[in-house]
C-alpha positions as CSV (number, residue, x, y, z in Angstrom):
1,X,-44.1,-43.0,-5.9
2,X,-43.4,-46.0,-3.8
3,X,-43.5,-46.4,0.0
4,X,-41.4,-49.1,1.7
5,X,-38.1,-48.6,4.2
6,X,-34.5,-48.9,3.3
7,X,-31.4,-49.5,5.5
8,X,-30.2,-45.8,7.1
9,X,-26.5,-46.9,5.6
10,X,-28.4,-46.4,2.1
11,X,-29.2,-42.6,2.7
12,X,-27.4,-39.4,1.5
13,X,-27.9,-36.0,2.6
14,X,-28.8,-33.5,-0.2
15,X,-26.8,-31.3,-1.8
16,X,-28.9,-28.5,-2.3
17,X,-30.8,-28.4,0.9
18,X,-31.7,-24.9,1.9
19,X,-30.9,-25.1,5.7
20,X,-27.4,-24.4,5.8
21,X,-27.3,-24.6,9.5
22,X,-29.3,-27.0,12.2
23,X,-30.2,-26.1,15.6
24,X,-28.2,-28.7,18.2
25,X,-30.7,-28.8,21.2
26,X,-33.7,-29.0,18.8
27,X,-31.9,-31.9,17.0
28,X,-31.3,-33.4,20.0
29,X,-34.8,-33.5,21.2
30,X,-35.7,-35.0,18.0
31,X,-33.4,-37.6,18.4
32,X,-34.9,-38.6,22.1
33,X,-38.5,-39.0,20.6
34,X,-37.3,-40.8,18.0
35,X,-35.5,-43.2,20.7
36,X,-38.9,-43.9,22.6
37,X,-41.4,-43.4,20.0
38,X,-40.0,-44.1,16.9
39,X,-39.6,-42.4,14.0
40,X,-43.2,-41.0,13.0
41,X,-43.1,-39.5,9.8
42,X,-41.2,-40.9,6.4
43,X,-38.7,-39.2,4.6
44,X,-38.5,-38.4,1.3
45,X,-36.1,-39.7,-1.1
46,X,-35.2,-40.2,-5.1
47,X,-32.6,-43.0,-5.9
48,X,-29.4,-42.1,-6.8
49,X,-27.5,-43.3,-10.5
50,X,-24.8,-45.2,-10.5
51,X,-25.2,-46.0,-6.8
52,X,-27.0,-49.3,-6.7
53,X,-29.5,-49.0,-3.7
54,X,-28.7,-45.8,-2.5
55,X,-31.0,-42.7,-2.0
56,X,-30.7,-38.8,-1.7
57,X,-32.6,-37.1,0.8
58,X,-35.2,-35.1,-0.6
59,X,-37.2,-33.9,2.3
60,X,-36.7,-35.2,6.0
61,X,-32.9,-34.1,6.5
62,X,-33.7,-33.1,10.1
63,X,-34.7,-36.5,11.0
64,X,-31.9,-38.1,8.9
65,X,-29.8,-36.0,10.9
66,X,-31.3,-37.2,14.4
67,X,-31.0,-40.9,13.5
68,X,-27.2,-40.7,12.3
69,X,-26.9,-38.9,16.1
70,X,-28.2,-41.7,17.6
71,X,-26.4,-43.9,15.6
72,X,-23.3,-42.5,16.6
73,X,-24.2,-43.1,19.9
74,X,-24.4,-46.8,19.2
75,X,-28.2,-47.1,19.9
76,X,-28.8,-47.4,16.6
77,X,-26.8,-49.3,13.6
78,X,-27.0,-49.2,9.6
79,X,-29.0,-51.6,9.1
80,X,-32.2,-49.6,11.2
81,X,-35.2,-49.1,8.8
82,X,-35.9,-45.9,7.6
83,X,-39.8,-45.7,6.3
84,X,-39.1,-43.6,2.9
85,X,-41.5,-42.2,0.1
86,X,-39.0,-43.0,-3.1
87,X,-39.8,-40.3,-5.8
88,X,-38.2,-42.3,-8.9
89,X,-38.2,-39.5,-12.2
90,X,-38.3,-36.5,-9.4
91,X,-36.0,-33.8,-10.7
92,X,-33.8,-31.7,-9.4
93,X,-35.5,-28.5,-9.2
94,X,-38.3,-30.5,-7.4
95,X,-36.0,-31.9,-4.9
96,X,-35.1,-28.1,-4.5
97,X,-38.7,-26.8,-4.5
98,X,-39.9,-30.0,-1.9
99,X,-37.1,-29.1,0.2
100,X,-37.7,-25.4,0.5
101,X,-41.6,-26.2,1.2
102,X,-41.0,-28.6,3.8
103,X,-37.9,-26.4,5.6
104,X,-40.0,-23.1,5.4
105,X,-43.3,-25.1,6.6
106,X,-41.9,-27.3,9.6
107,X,-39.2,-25.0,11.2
108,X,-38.5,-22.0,10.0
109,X,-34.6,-21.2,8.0
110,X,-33.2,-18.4,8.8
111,X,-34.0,-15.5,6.7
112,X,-30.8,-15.4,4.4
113,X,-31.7,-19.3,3.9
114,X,-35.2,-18.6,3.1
115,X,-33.8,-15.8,0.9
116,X,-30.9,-18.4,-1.0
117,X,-33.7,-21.1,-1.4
118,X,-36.5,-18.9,-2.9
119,X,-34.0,-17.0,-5.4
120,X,-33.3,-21.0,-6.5
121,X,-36.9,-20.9,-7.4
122,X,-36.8,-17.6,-8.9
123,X,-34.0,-18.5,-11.2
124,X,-35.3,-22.0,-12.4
125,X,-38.4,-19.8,-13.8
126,X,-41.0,-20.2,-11.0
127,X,-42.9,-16.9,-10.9
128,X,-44.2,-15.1,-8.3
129,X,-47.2,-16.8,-8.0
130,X,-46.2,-20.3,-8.3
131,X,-43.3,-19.9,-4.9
132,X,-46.4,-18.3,-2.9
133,X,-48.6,-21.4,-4.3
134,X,-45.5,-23.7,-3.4
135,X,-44.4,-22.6,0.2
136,X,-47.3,-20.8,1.7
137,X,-45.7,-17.6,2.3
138,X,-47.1,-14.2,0.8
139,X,-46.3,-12.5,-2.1
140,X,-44.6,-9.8,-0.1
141,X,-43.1,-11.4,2.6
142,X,-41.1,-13.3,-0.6
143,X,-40.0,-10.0,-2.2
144,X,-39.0,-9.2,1.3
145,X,-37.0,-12.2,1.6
146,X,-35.5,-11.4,-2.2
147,X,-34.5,-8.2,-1.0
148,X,-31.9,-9.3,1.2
149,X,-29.6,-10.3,-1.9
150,X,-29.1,-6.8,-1.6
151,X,-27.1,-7.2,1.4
152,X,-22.8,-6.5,1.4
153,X,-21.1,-9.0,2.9
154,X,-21.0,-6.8,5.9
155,X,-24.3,-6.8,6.4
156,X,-24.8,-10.4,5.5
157,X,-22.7,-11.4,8.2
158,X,-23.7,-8.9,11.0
159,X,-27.3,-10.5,10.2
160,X,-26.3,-14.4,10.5
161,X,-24.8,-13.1,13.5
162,X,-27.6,-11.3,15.3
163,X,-26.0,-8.0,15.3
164,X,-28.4,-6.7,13.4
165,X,-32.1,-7.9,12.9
166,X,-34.4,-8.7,10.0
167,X,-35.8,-5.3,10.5
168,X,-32.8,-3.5,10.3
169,X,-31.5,-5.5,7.3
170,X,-34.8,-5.1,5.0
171,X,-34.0,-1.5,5.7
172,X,-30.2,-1.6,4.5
173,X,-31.5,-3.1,1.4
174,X,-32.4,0.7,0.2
175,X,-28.8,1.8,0.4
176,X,-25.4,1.1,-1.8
177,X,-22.7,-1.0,0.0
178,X,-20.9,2.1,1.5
179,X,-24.0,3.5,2.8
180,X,-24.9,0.1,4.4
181,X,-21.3,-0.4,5.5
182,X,-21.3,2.8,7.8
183,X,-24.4,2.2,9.3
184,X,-23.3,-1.5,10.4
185,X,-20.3,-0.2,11.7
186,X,-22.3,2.8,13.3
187,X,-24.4,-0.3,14.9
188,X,-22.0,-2.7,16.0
189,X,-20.4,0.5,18.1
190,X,-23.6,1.0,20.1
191,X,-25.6,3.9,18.0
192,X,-29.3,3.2,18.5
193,X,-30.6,2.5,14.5
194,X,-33.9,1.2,14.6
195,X,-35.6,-0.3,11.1
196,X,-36.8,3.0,10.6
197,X,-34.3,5.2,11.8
198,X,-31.9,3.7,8.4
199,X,-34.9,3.9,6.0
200,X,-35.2,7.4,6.9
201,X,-31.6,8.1,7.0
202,X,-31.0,6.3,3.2
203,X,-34.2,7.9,1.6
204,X,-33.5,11.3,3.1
205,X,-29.6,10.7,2.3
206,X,-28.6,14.8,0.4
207,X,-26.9,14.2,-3.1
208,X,-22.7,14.6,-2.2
209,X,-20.6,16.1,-5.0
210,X,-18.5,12.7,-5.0
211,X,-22.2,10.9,-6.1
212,X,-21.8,13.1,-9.2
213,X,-21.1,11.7,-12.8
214,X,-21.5,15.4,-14.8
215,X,-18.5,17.7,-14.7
216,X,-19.5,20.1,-12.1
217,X,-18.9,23.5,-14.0
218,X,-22.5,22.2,-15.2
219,X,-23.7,22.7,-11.6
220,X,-24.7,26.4,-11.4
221,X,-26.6,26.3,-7.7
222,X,-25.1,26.1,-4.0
223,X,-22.9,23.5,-2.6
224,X,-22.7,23.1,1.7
225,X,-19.6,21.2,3.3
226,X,-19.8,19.9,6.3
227,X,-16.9,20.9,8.5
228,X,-17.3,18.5,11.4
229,X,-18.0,14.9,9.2
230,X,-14.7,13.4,8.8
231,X,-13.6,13.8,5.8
232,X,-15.6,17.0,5.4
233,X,-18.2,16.0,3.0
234,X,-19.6,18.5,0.4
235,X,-23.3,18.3,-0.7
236,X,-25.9,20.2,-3.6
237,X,-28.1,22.0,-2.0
238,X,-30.1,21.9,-5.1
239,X,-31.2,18.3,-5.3
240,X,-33.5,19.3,-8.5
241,X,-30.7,20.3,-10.5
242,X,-28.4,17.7,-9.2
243,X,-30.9,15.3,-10.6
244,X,-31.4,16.5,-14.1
245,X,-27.8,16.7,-14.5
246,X,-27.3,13.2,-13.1
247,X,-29.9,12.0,-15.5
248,X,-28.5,14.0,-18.6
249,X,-24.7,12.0,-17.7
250,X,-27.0,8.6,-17.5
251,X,-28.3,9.2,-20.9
252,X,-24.8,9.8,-22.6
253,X,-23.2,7.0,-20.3
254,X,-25.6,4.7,-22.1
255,X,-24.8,5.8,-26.0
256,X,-21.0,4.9,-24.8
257,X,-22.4,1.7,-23.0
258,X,-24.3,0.9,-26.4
259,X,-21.8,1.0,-28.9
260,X,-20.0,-2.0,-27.6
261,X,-22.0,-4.0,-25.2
262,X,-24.4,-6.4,-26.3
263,X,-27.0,-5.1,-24.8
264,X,-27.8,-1.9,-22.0
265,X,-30.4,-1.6,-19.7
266,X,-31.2,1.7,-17.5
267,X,-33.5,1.1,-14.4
268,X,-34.0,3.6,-11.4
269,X,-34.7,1.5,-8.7
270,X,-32.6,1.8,-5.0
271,X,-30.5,-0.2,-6.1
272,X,-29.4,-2.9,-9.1
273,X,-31.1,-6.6,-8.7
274,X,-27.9,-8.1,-9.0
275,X,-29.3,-11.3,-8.3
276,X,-31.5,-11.7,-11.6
277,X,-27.8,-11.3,-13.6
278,X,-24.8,-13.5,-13.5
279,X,-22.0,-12.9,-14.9
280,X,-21.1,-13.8,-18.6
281,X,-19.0,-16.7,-19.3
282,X,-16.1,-17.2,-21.6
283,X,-17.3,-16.8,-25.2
284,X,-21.0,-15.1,-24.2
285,X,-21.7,-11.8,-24.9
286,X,-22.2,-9.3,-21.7
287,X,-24.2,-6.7,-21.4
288,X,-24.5,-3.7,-19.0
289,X,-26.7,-2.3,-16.1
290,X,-26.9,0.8,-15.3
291,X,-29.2,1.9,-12.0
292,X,-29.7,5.5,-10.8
293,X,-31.4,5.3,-7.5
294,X,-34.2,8.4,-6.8
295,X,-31.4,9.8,-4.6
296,X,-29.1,9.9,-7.6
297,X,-26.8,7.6,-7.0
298,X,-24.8,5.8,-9.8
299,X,-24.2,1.9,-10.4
300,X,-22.8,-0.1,-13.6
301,X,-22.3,-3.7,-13.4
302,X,-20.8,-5.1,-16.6
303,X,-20.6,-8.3,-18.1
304,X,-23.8,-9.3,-17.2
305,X,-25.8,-12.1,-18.6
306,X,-29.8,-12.0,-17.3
307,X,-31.2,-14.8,-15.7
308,X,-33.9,-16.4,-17.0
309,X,-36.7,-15.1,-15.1
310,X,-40.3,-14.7,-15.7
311,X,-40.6,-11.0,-17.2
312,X,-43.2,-10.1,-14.4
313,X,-41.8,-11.7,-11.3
314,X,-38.3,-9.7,-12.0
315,X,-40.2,-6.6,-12.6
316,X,-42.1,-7.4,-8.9
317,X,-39.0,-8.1,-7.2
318,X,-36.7,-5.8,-8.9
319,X,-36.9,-3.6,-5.6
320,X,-36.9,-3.4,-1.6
321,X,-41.0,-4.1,-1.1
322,X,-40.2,-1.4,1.7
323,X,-39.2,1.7,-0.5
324,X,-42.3,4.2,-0.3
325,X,-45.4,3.0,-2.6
326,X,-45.8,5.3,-6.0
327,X,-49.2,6.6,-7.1
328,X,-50.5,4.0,-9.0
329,X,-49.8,4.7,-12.7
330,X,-53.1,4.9,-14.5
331,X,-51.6,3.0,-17.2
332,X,-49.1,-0.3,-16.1
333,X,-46.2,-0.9,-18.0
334,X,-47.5,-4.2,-19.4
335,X,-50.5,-2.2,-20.8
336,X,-48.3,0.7,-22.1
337,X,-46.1,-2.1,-23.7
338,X,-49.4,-3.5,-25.6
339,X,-50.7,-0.1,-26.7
340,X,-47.1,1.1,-27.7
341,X,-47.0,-2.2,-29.8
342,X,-50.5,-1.8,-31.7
343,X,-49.9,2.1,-32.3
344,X,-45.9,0.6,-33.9
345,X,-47.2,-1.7,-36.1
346,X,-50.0,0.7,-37.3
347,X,-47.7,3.2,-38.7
348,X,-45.2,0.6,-39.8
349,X,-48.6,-0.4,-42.0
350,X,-48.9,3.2,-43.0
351,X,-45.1,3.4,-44.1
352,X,-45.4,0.5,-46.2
353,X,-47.4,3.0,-48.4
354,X,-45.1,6.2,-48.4
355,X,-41.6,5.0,-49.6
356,X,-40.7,8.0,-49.6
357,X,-41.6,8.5,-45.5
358,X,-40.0,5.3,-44.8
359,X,-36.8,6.3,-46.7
360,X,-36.9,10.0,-44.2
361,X,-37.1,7.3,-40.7
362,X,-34.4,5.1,-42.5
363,X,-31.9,8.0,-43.0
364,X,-32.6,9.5,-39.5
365,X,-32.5,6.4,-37.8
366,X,-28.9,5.9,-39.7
367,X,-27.8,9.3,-39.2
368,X,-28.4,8.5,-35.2
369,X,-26.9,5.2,-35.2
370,X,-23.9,6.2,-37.8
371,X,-20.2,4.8,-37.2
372,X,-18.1,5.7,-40.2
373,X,-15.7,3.1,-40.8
374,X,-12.0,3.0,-39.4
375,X,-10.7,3.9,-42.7
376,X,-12.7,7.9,-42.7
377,X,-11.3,8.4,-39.4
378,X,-7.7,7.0,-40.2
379,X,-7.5,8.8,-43.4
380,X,-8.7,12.0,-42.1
381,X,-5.7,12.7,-40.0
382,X,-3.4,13.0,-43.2
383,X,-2.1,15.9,-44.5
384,X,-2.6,15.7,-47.9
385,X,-5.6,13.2,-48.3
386,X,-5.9,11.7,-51.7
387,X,-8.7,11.6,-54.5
388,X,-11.5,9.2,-53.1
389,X,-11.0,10.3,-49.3
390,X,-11.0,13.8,-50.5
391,X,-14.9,12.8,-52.6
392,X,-16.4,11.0,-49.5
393,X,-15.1,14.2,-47.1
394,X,-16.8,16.6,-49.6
395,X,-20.1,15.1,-49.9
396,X,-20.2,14.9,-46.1
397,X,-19.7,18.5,-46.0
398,X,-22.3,19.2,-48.5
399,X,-24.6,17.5,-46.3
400,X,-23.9,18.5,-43.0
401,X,-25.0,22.2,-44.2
402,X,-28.1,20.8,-45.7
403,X,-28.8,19.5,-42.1
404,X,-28.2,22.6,-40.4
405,X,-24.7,21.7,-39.3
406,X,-22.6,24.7,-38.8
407,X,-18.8,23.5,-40.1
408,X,-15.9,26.1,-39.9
409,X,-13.9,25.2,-43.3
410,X,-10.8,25.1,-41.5
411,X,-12.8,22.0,-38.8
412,X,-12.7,18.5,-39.9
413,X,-16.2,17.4,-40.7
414,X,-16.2,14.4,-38.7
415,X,-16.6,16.7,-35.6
416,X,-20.0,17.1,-36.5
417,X,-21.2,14.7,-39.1
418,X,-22.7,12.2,-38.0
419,X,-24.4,14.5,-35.6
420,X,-23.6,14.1,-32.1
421,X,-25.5,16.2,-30.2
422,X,-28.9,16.6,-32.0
423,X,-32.0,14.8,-31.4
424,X,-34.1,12.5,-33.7
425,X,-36.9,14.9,-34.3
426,X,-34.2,17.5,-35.2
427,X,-32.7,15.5,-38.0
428,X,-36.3,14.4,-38.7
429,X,-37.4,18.0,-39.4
430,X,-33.9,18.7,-41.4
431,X,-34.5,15.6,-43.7
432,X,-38.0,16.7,-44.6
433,X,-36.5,19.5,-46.4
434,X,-34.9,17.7,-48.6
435,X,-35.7,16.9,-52.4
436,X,-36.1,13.0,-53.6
437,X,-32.8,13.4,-55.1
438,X,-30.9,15.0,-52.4
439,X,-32.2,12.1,-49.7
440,X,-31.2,9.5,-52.3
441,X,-27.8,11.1,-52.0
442,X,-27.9,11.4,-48.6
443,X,-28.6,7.7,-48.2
444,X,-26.2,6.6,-50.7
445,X,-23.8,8.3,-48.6
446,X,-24.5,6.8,-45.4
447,X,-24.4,3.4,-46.8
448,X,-20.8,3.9,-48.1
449,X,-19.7,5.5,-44.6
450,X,-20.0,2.3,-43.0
451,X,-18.8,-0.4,-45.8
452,X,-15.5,-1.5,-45.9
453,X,-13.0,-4.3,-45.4
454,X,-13.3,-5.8,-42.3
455,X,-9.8,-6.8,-40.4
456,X,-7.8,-3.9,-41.9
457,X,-4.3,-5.2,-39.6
458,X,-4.5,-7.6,-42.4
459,X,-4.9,-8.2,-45.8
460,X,-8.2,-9.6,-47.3
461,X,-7.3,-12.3,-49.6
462,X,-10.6,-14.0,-49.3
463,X,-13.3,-13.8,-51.6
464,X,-15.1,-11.3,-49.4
465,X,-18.3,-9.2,-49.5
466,X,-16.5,-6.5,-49.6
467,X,-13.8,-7.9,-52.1
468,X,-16.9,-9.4,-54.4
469,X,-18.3,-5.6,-54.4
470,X,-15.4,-3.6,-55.3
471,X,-15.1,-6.3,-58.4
472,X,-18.5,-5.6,-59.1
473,X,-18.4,-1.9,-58.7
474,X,-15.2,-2.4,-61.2
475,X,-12.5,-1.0,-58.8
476,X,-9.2,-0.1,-60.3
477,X,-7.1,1.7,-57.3
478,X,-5.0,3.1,-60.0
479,X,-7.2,5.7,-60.5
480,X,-8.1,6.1,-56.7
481,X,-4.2,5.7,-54.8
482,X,-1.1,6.6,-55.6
483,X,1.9,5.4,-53.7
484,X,3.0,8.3,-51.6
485,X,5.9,8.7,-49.0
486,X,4.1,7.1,-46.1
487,X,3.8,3.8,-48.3
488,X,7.4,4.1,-49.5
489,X,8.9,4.4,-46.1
490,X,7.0,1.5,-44.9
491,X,8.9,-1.0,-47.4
492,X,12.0,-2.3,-46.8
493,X,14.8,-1.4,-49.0
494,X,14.9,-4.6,-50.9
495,X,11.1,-4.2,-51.6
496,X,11.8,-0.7,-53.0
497,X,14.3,-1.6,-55.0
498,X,12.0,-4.5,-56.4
499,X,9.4,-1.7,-56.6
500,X,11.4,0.2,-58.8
501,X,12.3,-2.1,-61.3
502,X,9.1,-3.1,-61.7
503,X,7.5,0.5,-62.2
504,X,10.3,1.1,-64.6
505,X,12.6,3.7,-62.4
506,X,15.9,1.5,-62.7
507,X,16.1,1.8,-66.6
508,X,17.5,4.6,-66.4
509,X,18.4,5.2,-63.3
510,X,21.7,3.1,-63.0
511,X,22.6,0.5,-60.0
512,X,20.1,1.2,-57.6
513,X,20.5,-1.7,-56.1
514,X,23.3,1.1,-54.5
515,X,20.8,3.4,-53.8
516,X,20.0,4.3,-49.4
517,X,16.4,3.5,-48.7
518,X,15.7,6.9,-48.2
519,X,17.2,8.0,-51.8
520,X,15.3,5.9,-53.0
521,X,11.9,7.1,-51.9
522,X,13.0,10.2,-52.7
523,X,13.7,9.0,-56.1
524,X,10.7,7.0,-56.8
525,X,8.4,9.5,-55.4
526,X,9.6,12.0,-58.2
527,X,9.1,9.2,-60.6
528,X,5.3,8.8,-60.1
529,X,4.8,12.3,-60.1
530,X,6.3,12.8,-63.4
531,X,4.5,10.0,-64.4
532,X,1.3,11.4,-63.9
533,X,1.6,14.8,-64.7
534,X,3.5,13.6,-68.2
535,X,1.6,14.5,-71.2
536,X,2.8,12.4,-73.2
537,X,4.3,9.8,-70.6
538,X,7.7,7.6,-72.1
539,X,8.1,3.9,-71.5
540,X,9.2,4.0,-68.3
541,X,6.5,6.5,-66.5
542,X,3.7,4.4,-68.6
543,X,5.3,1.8,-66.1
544,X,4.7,4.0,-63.4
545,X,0.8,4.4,-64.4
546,X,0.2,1.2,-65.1
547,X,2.1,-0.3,-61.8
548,X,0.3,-1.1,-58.4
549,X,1.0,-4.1,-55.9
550,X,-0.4,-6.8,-55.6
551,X,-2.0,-6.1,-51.9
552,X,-4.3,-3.7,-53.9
553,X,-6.0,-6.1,-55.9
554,X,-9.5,-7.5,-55.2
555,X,-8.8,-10.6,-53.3
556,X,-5.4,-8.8,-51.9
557,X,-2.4,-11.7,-53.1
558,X,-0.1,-11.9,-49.9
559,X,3.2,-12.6,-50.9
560,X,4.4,-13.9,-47.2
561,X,1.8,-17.0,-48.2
562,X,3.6,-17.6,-51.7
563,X,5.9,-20.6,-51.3
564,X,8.2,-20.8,-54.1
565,X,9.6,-24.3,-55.0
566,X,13.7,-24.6,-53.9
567,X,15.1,-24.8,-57.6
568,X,13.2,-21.4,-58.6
569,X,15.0,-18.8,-56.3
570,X,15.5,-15.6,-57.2
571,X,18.5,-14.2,-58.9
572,X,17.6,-10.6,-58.3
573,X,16.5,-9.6,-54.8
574,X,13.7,-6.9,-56.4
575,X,12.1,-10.4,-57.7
576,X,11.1,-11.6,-54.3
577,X,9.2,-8.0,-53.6
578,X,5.6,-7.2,-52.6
């Protein structure tokens, strides 16, 4: 650091101070003992690139702020020297973290300043610890101040106003925006709410049937309106019940949540931290948040990216310091977390000797997890499925009754395989009774549920995964497709009259380049048919047998990105076919 004085035309207000507003009188009286007694105390300052001899206030913005006053007044000029403490390789998160000390320590912001400055700190990875260390103030009166990011808008501004006090603001933070709405509004028309009066009111707050996520047939108790509210609001009168139903909804609302966001957390604090989160940018992967309060209430932010926070400061601030205190668990969750971890690995020791354990927790885990691919589900809506659909369907039926999985024959297997609605240690107990062969089966099957070609909208002409396995696995969709009506009447005319050249149907079959479209899918569906039910099959069906496009070969060949040179066109328009 270096101490000498610099002209007060060379200073620049910060940018990131945390006082966003400054009393006028108390500048003012700064400003006067400055004029008769000089200035007293250095500023703070870190020089500024690309700006020659120019300097950015770190800490002192208060008396910067007086001496530009006077300035203006014209008892003072740019030239005046400013005694300043230049901090040369100072970053910016300690410009941040000197200004927040010296604002909270010297006069105190106000507390959604304190509350915009210390979640600054909070977000640049200080810990709980290190901003008490830093500005003096207690651990709680900091989570106190965090709190407030809970506010609304509403109650945000009724607090920079004075409408409301600090008091009655900590207190707000235990409710959800519309609860906190009302009682601002309920406030700013006179009624009497005290600090207490609105923790009492939000913690006491009876589940309404509009709070509920479950359908409420599921509801079997009591439900009160009340006639005189204004908008005559019903509530449970069995808050037990409305809670385990609440809970069970959570739990399914995060299986959807899981199965396309990056990542899903459930908490059950009074409400979501939103603070720690911000929201993903273009490109990033979001996740979701899901909060049910102790009164049952519901949030979901998506989209959310977390912060980089110190693990046990966001768990310390994750909720109002003012809710009531829990027992004290005789286990913490950073203690649970270590013992769950030893007692994991131990038996993930233990399964490295039982393959054949390991294999039962592999298929479980798969069966819980399982997402056939697009092509089972897409397949299994036609009327008259063909060969290899009709295998895979089969041996998912065959299982499904091993696991216990009562199918009408009539009900599409899919309905209940993969199981939807049984737990783990169900499925676990079901896969124990299966022989060695039956669970290799059973895994061989799940494994071939969810491969496939990725991007079906388009054809795979690259040399794929999946297009290197099928040529492994010696794949000939001759003997697993046929070309039915719905690939017939998805060609244009020209393409099935190229078609039926090629699969030997026009040698005898006349002009068809006369031939409707839908004669001729009438036509050539009668010629495969023949074809394959011919004992001995002539010329002409062998062409049938033998004939398959090219967009079922292994790379797929797209004819759309075959350029053909000018002086080789096509005298036949069936030539130009798929």
């Amino acid at each position: 650091m270096t101490m000498q004085t610099v002209s007060l035309s060379s200073l620049e207000p910060s940018r990131g101070n945390p006082r966003k507003t400054l009393d006028r009188r108390s500048l003012e009286g700064l400003a006067a003992s400055i004029r008769n007694d000089g200035l007293l105390q250095n500023l703070v300052v870190r020089p500024m690139k690309g700006k020659g001899q120019h300097y950015r206030i770190v800490s002192g913005e208060r008396r910067f702020r007086a001496l530009k006053l006077l300035q203006q007044r014209g008892e003072l000029d740019g030239d005046f020297a400013v005694p300043v403490e230049i901090r040369v390789s100072l970053s910016k998160d300690d410009s941040l973290r000197i200004a927040t000390v010296e604002n909270l320590q010297r006069q105190n912001l106000t507390p959604l300043e304190e509350a915009a400055a210390l979640t600054k700190l909070i977000h640049k990875g200080a810990t709980l610890d290190d901003v008490a260390a830093r500005t003096g103030l207690s651990p709680t009166t900091i989570k106190r101040r965090l709190a407030l990011n809970g506010l609304c808008d509403e109650a945000r501004a009724a607090l920079a106003l004075g409408s409301i006090n600090l008091a009655q603001a900590e207190a707000l933070t235990l409710g959800g925006d519309d609860a906190q709405r009302s009682i601002v509004e309920e406030i700013e028309r006179g009624s009497g709410f005290s600090g207490d009066d609105i923790k009492t009111t939000l913690l006491d707050d009876r589940p309404t049937v509009a709070s509920a996520i479950f359908p409420l047939e599921q509801y079997t108790g009591t439900i009160t309106t009340d006639l005189f509210a204004e908008d005559e609001t019903s509530y449970f009168d069995d808050g037990e019940a409305f809670l385990q139903l609440q809970k069970e909804a959570v739990t399914q609302l995060v299986k959807h949540h899981e199965a396309s966001a990056a990542w899903v957390e459930l908490t059950e604090a009074y409400r979501i931290p939103d603070w720690q989160y911000r929201e993903a940018g273009e490109g990033e992967e979001g996740g979701v948040l899901i909060n049910l309060s102790p009164a049952g209430r519901v949030d979901i932010r998506e989209g959310l990216v977390k912060r980089e926070i110190d693990s046990h400061t966001a768990e310390e601030t994750a909720d109002s310091p003012i809710v009531p205190r829990k027992a004290k668990a005789a286990y913490s969750a950073v203690l649970c977390a270590c013992i769950a971890h030893h007692k994991t690995v131990a038996v993930q020791e233990m399964l490295l000797s039982s393959p054949r354990k390991a294999k039962e927790v592999r298929v479980v885990d798969r069966l819980m997890h399982l997402r056939p691919h697009e092509a089972v589900t897409a397949l299994a809506k036609e009327t008259e499925p063909q060969s290899a659909y009709a295998v895979l369907e089969s041996q998912a039926r065959l299982f499904a009754g091993w696991l216990g999985l009562d199918i009408e024959a009539e009900e599409s297997v899919w309905t209940q395989f993969p199981p939807h609605d049984v737990d783990d240690l169900t499925l676990y107990e079901a896969v124990l009774g299966l022989s060695d062969h039956e669970l290799d089966q059973l895994e061989t099957l799940l494994s071939a549920l969810v491969f496939g070609q990725s991007g079906c909208q388009r054809l795979d002409t690259q040399d794929s995964l999946f297009n290197r396995v099928a040529r492994d696995l010696s794949v000939d969709m001759r003997n697993h497709w046929r070309p039915d009506r719905r690939f017939f009447e998805r060609r244009t005319r020209d393409q099935l009259i190229a078609i039926a050249v090629d699969c030997g149907y026009a040698e005898g079959a006349g002009r068809v380049a006369s031939y409707k479209k839908a004669d001729l899918v009438n036509c050539l569906i009668r010629h495969f048919e023949s074809a394959r039910a011919a004992a001995t099959p002539t010329p002409a069906q062998q062409k049938a047998r033998e004939w398959l496009p090219d967009a079922m070969l292994f790379p797929a060949i797209d004819p759309d990105a075959i350029t053909q040179p000018e002086d080789e066109a096509t005298d036949a328009p069936w030539e130009d076919a798929a």
